[in-house]
C-alpha positions in Angstrom: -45.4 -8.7 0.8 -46.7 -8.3 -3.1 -44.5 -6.5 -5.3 -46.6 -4.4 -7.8 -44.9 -4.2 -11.5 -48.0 -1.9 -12.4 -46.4 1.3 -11.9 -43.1 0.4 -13.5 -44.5 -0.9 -16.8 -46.8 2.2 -16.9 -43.4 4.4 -16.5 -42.0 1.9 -19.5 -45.0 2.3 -21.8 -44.9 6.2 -21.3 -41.2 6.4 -22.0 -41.4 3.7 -25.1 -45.0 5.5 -26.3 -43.7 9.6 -25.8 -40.1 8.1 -27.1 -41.4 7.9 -30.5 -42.2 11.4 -30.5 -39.3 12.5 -28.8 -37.0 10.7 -31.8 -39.1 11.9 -34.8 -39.5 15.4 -33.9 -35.8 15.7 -33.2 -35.2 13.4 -36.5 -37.2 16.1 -38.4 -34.7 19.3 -37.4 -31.7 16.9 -38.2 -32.7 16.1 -41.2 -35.0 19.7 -42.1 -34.7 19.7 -45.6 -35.4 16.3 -47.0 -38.4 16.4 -45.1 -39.6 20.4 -45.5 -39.7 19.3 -49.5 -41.7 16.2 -49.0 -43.8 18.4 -46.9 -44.1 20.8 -49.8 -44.6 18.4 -52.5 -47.7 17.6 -50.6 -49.1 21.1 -51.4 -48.7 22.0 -47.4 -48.2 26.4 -47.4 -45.6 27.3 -45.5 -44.0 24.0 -45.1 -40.5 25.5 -43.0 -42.4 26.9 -39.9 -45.0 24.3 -40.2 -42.2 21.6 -39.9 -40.6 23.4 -37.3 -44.0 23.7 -35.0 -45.4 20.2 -36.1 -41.7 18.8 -34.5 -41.4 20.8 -31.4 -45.0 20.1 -31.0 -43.9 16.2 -31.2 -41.3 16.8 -29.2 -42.8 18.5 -26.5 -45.9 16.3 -26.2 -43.9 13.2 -26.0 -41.9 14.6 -23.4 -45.3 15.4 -21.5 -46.5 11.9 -22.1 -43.0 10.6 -20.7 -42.9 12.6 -17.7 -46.6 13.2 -17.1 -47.5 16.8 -17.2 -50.7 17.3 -19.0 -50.2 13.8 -20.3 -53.6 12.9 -21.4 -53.9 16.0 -23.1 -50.2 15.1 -24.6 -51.7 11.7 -26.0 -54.9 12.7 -27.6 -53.1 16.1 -29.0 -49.8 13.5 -30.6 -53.4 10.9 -31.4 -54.9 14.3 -33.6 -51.4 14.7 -35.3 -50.9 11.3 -36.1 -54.3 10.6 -37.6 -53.5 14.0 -39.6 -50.0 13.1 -40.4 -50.9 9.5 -41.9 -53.7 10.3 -43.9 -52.2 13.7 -45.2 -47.9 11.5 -45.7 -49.3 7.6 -45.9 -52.0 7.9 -48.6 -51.0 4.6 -49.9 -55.1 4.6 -51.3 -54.3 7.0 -54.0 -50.8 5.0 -55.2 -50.3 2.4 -57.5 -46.4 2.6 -56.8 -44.2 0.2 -55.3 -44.2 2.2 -52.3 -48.2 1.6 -51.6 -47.1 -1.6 -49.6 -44.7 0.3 -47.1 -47.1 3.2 -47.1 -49.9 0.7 -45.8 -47.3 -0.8 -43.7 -46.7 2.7 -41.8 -50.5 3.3 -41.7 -51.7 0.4 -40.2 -48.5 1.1 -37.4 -49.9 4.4 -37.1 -53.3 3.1 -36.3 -52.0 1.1 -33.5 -50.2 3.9 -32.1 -53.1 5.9 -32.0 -55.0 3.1 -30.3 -51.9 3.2 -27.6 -52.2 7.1 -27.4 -56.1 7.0 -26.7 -55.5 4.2 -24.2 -52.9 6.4 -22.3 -55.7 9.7 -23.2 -58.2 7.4 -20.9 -55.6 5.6 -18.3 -54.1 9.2 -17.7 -57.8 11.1 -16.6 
């Protein structure tokens, strides 16, 4: 008899993958304000409801990608927002500040992540 681990590091990487989401939308409502104002010093309108419906919208996708329903359309809809979160949040490009190196830092994270999202997109079809 062959024990097959495939399923059970699947689960993992869904739960570790849609956990990130989970965290930072909920991490947004805790700490609302902070992050509505660096939302409108980025020139975003409306930057209280569009917080609120960028975070359940994290928190609700990950959720999907964790427990499956509509999980490919969970990964390549969090994929969308993360390429539009990092280039609009982590445009270390335009900076000359000390914080270009940790901007970079989260950026090239955030590309990998998307690379993990569009890998659970296709493994999820």
């Amino acid at each position: 008899m062959t024990f097959d681990i495939t399923p059970y590091a699947a689960a993992l990487g869904y739960f570790l993958l849609g956990g990130i989401f989970v965290f930072a939308g909920i991490d947004h409502f805790r700490s609302f304000q902070a992050v509505r104002g660096m939302v409108a010093g980025r020139g975003w309108p409306l930057p209280g409801p569009l917080l609120a419906s960028v975070s359940t919208f994290q928190i609700v996708a990950g959720l999907c990608l964790v427990l499956g329903p509509l999980r490919p359309w969970a990964a390549l809809g969090l994929a969308a927002f993360t390429v539009a979160a990092s280039l609009s949040f982590l445009d270390f490009w335009r900076t000359k500040t000390p914080d270009r190196t940790w901007m970079r830092s989260e950026f090239t994270i955030n590309v990998g992540l998307v690379g993990g999202l569009i890998l659970a997109f296709a493994a999820s079809l």
